[in-house]
N, C-alpha and C positions, 0 to 999 in steps of 0.2 A: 504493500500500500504506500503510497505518494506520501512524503513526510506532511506536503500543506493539506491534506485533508484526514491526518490524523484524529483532532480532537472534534471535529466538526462529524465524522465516521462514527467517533465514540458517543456522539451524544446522539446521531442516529439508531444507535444498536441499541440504546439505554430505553429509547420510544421504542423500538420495535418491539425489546422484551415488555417494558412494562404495559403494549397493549396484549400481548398474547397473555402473558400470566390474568393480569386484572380485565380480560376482554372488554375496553373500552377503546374508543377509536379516539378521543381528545387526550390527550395525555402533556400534561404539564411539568415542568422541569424547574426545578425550586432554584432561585439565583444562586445560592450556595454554591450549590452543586454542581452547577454552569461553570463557578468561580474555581473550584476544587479540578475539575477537567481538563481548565483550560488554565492550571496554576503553574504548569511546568513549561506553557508556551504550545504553537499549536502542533509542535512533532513529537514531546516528550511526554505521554502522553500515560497519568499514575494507572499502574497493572491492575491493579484492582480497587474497588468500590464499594464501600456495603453503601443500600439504599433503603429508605423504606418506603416503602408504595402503598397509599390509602384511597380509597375510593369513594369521593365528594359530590354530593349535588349540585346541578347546575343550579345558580339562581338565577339566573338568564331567563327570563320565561320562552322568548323565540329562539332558542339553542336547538338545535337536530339529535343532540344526545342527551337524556336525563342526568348523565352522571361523566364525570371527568375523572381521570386519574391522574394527584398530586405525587411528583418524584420527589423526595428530599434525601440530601445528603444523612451518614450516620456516621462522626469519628467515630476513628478507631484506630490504637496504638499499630497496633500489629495484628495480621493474620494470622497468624501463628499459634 
């Protein structure tokens, strides 16, 4: 994969998982987490991720989907 579409790649995969696990098609991406992504620049790009994924009502009343899913960032020392 192309160094400049590293982190941009990363936060593609992050929606794609989080619509498949929480079957919603709006999926939202907590600034954090946008921050933490793209913290090493956009080729260095941190190996791993915990996240936690919740699934929020739309208050929108003319929204297409009832419900959205919120990604947010979760520190954490080490994987290990």
């Amino acid at each position: 994969i192309q160094f400049k579409k590293r982190a941009p790649r990363a936060i593609r995969e992050i929606r794609k998982f989080a619509a498949k696990a929480m079957t919603t098609k709006d999926v939202r991406i907590d600034t954090k987490l946008n921050k933490f992504i793209w913290s090493n620049g956009v080729r260095n790009v941190p190996k791993r991720v915990r996240v936690r994924m919740s699934r929020k009502r739309n208050e929108d009343e003319e929204a297409k989907e009832k419900t959205f899913t919120l990604v947010q960032h979760v520190p954490v020392e080490s994987f290990k």
